[in-house]
PDB file as gemmi writes it, atoms N, CA and C in Angstrom:
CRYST1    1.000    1.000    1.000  90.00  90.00  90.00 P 1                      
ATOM      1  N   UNK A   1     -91.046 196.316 150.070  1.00  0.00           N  
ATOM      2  CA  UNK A   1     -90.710 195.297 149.086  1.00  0.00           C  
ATOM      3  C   UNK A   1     -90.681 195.933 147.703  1.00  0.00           C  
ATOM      4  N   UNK A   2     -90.227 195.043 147.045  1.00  0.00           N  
ATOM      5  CA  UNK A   2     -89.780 195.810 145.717  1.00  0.00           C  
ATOM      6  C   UNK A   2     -88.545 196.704 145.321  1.00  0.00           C  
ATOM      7  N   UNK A   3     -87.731 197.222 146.637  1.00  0.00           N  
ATOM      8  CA  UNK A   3     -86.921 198.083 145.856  1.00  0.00           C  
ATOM      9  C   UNK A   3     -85.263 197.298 146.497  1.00  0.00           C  
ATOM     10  N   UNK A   4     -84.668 197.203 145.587  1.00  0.00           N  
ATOM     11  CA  UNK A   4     -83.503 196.717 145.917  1.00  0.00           C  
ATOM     12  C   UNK A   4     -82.053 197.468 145.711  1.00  0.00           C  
ATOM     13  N   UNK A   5     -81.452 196.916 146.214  1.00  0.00           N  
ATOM     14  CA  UNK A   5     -79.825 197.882 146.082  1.00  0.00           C  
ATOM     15  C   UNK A   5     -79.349 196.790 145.738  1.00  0.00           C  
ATOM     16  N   UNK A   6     -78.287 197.921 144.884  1.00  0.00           N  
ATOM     17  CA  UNK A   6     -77.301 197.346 144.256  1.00  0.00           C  
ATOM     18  C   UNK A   6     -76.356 196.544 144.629  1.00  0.00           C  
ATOM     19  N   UNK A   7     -75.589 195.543 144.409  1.00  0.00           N  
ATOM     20  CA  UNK A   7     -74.773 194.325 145.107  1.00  0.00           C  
ATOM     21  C   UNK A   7     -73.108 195.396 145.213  1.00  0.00           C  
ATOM     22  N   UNK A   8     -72.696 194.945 146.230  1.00  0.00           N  
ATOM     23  CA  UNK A   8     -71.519 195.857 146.247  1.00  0.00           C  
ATOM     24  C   UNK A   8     -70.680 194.844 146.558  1.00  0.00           C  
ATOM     25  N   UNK A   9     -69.051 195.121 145.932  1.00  0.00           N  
ATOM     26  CA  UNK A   9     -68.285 194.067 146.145  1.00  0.00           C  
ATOM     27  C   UNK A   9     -67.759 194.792 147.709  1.00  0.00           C  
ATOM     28  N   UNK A  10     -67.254 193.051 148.263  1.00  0.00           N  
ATOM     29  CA  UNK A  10     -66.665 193.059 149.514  1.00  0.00           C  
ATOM     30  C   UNK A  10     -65.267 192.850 149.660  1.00  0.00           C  
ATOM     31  N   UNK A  11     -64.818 192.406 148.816  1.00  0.00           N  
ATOM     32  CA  UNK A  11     -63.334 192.021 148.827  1.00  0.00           C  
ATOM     33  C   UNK A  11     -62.819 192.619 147.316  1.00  0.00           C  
ATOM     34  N   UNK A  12     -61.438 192.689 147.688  1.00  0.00           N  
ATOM     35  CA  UNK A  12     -60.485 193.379 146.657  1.00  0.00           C  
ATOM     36  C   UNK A  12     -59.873 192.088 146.327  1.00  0.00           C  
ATOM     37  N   UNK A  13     -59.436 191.582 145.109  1.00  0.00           N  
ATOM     38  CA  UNK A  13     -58.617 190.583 143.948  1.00  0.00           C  
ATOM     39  C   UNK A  13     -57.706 191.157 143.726  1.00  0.00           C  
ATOM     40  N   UNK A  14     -56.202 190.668 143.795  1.00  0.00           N  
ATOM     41  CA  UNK A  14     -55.449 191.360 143.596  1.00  0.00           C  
ATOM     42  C   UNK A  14     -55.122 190.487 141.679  1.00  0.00           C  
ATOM     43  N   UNK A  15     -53.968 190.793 141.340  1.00  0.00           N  
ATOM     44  CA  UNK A  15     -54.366 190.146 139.813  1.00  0.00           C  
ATOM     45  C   UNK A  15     -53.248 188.896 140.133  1.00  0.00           C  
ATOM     46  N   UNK A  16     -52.936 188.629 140.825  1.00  0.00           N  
ATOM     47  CA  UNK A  16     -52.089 187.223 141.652  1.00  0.00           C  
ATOM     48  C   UNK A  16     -53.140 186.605 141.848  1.00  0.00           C  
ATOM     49  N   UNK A  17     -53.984 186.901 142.771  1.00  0.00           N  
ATOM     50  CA  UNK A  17     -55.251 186.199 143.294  1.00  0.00           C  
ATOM     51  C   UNK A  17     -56.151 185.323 141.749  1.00  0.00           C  
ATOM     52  N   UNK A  18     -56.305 186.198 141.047  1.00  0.00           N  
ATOM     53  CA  UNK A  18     -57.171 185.897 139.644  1.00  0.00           C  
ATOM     54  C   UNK A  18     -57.050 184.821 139.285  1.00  0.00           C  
ATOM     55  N   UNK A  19     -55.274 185.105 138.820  1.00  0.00           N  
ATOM     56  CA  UNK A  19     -55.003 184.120 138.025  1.00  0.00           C  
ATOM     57  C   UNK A  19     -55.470 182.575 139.037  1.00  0.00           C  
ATOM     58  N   UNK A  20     -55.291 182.612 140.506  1.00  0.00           N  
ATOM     59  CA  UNK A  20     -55.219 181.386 141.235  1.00  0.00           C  
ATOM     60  C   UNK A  20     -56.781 181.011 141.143  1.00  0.00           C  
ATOM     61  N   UNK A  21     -57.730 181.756 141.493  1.00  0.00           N  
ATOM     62  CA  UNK A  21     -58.744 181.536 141.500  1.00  0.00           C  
ATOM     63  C   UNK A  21     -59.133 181.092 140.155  1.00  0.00           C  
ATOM     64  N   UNK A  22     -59.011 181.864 139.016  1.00  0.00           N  
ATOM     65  CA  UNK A  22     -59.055 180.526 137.301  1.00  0.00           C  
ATOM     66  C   UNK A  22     -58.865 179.691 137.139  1.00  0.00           C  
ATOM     67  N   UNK A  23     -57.224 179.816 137.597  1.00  0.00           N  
ATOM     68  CA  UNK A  23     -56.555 178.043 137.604  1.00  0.00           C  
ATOM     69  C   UNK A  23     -57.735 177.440 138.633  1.00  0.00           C  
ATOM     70  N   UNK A  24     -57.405 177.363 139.903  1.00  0.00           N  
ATOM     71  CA  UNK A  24     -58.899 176.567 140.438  1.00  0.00           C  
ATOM     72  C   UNK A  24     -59.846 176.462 140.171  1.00  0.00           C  
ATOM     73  N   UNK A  25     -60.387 177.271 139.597  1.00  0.00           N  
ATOM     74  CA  UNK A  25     -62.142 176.499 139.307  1.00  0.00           C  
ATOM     75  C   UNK A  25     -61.742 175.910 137.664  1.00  0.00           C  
ATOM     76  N   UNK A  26     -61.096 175.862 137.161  1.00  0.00           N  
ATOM     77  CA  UNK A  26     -60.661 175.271 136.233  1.00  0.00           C  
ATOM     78  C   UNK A  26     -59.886 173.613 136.451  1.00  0.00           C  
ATOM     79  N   UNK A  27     -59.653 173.518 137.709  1.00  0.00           N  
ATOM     80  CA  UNK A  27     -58.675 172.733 138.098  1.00  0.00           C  
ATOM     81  C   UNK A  27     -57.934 172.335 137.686  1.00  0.00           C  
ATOM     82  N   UNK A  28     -57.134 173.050 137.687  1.00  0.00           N  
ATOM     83  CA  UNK A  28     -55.806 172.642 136.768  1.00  0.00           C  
ATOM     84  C   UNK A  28     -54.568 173.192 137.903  1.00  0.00           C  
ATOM     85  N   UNK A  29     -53.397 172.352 137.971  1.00  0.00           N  
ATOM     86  CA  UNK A  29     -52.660 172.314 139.124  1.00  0.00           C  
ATOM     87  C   UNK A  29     -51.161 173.830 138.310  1.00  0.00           C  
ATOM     88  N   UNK A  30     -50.762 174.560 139.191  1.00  0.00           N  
ATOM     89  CA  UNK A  30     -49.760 174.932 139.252  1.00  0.00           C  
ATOM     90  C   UNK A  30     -48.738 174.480 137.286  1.00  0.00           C  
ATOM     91  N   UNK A  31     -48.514 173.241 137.819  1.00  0.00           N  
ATOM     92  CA  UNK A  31     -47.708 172.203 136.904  1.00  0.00           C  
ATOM     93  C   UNK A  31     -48.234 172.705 135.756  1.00  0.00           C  
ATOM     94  N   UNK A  32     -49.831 171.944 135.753  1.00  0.00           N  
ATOM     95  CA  UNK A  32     -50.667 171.594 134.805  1.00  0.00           C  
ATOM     96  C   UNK A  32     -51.103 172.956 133.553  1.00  0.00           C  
ATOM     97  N   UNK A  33     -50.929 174.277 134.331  1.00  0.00           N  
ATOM     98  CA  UNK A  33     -50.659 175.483 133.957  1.00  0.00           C  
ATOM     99  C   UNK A  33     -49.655 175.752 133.363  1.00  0.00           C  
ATOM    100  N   UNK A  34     -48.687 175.799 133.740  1.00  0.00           N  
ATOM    101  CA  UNK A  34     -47.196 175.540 133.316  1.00  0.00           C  
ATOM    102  C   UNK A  34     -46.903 174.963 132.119  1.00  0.00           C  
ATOM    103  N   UNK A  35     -47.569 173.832 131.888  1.00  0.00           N  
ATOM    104  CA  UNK A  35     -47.420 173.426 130.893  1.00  0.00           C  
ATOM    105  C   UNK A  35     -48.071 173.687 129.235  1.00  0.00           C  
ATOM    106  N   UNK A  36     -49.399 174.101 130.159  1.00  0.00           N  
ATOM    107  CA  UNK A  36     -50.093 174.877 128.795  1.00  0.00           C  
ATOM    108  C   UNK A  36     -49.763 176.443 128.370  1.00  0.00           C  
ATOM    109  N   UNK A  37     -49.143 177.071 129.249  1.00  0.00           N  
ATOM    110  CA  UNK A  37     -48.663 178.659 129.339  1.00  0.00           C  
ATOM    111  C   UNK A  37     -47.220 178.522 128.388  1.00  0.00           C  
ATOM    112  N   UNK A  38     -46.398 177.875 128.502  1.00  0.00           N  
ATOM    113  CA  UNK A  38     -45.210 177.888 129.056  1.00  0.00           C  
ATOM    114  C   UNK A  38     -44.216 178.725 129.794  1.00  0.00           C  
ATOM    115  N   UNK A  39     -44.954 179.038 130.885  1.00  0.00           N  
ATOM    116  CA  UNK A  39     -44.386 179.848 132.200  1.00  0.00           C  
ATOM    117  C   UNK A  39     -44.028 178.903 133.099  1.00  0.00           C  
ATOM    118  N   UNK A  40     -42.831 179.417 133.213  1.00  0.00           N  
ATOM    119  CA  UNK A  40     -42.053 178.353 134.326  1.00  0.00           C  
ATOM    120  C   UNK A  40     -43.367 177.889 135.564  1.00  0.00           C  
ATOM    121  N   UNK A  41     -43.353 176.498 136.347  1.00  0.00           N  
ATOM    122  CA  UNK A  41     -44.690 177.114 137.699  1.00  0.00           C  
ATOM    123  C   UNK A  41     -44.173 177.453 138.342  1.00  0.00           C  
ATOM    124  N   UNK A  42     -42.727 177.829 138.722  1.00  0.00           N  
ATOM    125  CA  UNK A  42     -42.003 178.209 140.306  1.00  0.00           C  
ATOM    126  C   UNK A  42     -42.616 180.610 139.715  1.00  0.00           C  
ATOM    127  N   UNK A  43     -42.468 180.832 138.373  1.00  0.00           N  
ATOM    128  CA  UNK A  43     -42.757 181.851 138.178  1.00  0.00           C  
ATOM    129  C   UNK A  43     -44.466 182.425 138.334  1.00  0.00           C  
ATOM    130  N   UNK A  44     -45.098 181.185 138.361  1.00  0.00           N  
ATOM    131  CA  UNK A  44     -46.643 181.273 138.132  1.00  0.00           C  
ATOM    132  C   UNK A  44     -46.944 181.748 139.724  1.00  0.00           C  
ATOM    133  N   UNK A  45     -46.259 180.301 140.407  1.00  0.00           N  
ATOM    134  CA  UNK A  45     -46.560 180.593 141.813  1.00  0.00           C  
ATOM    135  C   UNK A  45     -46.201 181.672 142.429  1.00  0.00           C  
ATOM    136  N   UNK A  46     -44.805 182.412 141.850  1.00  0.00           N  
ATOM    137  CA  UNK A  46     -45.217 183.929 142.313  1.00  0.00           C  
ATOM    138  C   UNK A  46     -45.848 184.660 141.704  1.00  0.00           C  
ATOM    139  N   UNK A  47     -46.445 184.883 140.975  1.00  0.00           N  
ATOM    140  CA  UNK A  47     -47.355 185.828 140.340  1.00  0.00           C  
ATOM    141  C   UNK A  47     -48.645 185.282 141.498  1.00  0.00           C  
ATOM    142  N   UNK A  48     -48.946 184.396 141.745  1.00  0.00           N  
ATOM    143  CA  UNK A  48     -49.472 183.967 142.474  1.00  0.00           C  
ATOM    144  C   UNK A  48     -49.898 184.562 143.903  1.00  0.00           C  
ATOM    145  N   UNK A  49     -48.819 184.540 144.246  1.00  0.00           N  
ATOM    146  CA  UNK A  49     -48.569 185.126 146.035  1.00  0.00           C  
ATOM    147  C   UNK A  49     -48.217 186.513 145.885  1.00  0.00           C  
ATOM    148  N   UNK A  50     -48.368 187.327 144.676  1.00  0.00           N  
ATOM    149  CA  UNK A  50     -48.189 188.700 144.319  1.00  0.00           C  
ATOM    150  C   UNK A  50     -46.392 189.205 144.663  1.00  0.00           C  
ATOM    151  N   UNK A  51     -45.422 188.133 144.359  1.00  0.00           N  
ATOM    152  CA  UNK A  51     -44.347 188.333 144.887  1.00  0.00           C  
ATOM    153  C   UNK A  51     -43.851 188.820 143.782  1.00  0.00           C  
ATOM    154  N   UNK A  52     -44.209 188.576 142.290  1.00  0.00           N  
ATOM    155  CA  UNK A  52     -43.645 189.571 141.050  1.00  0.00           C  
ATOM    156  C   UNK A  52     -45.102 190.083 140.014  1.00  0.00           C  
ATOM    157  N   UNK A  53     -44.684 191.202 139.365  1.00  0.00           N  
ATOM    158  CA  UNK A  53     -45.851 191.759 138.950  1.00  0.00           C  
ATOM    159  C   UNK A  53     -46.246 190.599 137.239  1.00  0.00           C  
ATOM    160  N   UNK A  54     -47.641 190.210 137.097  1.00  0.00           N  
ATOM    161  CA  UNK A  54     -48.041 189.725 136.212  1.00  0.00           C  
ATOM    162  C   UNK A  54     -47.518 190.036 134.797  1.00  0.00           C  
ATOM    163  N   UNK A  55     -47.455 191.557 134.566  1.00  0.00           N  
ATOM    164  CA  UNK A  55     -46.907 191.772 132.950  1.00  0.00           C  
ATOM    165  C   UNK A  55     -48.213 191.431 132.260  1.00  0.00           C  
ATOM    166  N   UNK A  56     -48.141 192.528 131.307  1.00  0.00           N  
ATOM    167  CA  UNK A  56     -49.045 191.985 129.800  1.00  0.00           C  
ATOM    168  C   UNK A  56     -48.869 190.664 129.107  1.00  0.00           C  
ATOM    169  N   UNK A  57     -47.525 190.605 129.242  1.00  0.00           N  
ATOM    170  CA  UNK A  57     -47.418 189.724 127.997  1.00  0.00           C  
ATOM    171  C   UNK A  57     -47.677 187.969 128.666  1.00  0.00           C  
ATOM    172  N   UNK A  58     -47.065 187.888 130.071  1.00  0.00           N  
ATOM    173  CA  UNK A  58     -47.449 187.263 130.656  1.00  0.00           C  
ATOM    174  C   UNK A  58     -49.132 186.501 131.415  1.00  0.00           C  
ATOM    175  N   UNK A  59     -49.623 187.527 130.990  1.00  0.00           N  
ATOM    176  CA  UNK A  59     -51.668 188.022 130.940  1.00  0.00           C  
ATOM    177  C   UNK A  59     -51.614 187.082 130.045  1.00  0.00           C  
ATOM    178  N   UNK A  60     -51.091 187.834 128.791  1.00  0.00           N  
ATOM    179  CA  UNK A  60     -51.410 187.039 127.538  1.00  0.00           C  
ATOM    180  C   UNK A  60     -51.476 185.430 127.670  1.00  0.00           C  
ATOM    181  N   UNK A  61     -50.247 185.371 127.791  1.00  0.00           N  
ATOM    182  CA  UNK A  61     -49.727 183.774 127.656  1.00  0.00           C  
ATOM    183  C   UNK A  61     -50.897 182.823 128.530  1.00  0.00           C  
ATOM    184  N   UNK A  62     -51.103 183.441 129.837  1.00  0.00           N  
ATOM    185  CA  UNK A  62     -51.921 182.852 130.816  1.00  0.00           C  
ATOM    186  C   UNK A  62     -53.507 182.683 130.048  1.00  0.00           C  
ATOM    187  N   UNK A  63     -53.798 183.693 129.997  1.00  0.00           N  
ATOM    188  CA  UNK A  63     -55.216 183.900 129.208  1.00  0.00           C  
ATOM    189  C   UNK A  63     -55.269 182.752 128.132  1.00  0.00           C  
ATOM    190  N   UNK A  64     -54.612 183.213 127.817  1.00  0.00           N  
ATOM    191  CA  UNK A  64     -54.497 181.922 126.405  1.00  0.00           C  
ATOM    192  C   UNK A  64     -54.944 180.046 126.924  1.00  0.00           C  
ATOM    193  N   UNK A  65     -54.092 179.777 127.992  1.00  0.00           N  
ATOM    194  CA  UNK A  65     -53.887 179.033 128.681  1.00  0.00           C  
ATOM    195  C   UNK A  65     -55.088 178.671 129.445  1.00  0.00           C  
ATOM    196  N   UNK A  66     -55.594 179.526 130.233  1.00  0.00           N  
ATOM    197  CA  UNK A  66     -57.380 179.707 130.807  1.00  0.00           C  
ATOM    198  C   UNK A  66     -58.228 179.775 130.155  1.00  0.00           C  
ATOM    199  N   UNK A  67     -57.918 180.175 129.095  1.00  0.00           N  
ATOM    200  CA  UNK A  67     -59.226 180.694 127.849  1.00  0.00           C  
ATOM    201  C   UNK A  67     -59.981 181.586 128.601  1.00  0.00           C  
ATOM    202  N   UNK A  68     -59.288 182.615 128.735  1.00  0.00           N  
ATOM    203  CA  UNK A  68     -60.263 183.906 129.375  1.00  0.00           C  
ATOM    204  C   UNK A  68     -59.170 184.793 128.917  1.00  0.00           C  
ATOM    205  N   UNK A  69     -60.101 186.443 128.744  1.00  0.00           N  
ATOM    206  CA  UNK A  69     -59.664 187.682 128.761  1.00  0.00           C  
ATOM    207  C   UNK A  69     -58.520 187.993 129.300  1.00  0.00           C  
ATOM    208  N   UNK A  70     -57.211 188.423 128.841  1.00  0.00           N  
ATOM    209  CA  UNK A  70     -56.227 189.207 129.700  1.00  0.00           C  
ATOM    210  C   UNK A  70     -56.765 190.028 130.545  1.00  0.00           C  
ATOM    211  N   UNK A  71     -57.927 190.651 130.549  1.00  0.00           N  
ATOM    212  CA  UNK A  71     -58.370 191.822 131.368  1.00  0.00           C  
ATOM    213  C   UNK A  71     -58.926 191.377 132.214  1.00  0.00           C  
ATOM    214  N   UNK A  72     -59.123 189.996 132.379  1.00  0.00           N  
ATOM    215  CA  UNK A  72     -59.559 189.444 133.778  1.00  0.00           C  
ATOM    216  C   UNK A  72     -59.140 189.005 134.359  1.00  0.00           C  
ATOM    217  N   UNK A  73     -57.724 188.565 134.034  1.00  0.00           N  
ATOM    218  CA  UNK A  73     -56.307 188.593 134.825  1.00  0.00           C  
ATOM    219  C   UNK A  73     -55.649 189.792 135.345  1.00  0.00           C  
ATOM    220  N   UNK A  74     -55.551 190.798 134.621  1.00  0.00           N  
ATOM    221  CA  UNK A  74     -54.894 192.391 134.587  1.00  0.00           C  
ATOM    222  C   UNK A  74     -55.631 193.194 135.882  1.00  0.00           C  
ATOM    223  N   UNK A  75     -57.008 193.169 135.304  1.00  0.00           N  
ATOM    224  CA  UNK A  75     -57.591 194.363 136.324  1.00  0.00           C  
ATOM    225  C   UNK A  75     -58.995 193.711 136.831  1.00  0.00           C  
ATOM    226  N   UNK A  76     -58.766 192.641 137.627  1.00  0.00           N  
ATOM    227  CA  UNK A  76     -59.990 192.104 139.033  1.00  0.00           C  
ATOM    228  C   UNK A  76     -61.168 192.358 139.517  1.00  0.00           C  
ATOM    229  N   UNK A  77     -60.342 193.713 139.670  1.00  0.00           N  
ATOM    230  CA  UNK A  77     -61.313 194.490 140.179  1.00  0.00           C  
ATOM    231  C   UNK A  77     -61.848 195.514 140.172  1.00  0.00           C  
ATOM    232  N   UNK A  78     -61.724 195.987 138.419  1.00  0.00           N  
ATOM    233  CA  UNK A  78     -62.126 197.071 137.541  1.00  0.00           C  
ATOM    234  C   UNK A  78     -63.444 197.527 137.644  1.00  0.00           C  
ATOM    235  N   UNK A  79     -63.907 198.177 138.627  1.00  0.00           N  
ATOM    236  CA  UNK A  79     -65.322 199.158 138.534  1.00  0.00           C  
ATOM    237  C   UNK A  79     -65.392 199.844 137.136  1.00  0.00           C  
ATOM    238  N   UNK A  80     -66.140 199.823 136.372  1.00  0.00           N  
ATOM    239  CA  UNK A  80     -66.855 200.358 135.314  1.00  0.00           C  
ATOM    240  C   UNK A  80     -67.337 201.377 135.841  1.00  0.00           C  
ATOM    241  N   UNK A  81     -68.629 201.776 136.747  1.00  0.00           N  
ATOM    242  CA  UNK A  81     -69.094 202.907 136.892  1.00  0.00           C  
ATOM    243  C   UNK A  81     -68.260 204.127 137.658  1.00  0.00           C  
ATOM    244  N   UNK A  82     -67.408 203.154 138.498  1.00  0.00           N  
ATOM    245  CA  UNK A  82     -66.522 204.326 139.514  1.00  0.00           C  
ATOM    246  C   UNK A  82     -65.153 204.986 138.475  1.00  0.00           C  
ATOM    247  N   UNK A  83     -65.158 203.768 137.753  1.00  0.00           N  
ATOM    248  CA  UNK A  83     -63.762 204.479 136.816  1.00  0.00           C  
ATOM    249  C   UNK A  83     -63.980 205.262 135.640  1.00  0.00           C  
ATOM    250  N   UNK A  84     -65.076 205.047 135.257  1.00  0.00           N  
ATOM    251  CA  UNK A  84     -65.083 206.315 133.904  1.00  0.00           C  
ATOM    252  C   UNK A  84     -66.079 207.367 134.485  1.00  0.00           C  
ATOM    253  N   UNK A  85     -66.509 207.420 135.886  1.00  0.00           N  
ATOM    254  CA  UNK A  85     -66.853 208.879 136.417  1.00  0.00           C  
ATOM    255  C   UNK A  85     -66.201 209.549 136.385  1.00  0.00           C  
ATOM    256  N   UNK A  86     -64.709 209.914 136.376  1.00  0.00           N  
ATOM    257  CA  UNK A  86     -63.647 210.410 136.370  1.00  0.00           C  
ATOM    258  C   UNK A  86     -63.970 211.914 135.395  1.00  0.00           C  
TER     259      UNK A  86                                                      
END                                                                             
């Protein structure tokens, strides 16, 4: 007792996934996104299903829209310790 390990992630986010998972716990529908972004939703929903790539500027707009970080739309699943071991 007493010594613990570190939590390791199990699943990979792709940055399609993100954005869906924000919008949901946010609950806010497809539409309802759409309207605060102004990104088409037929374009959201593919960013969505990873059928076109997110874009910065598109981060932006979304972020704005979520009130969260572009970088937590962009990169999911950004390890800190594994990526600047480099």
């Amino acid at each position: 007792m007493g010594e613990y390990r570190k939590a390791k992630r199990t699943i990979e986010v792709s940055a399609g996934e993100s954005v869906r998972i924000i919008r949901e716990l946010q609950e806010l529908s497809q539409n309802e996104l759409a309207v605060l972004s102004g990104i088409p939703q037929s374009t959201i929903s593919a960013i969505e299903r990873d059928r076109i790539n997110l874009g910065v500027e598109r981060a932006k707009q979304l972020a704005r829209a979520l009130k969260c970080h572009p970088s937590v739309l962009v990169f999911p699943g950004w390890n800190v310790e594994r990526e600047s071991a480099a």
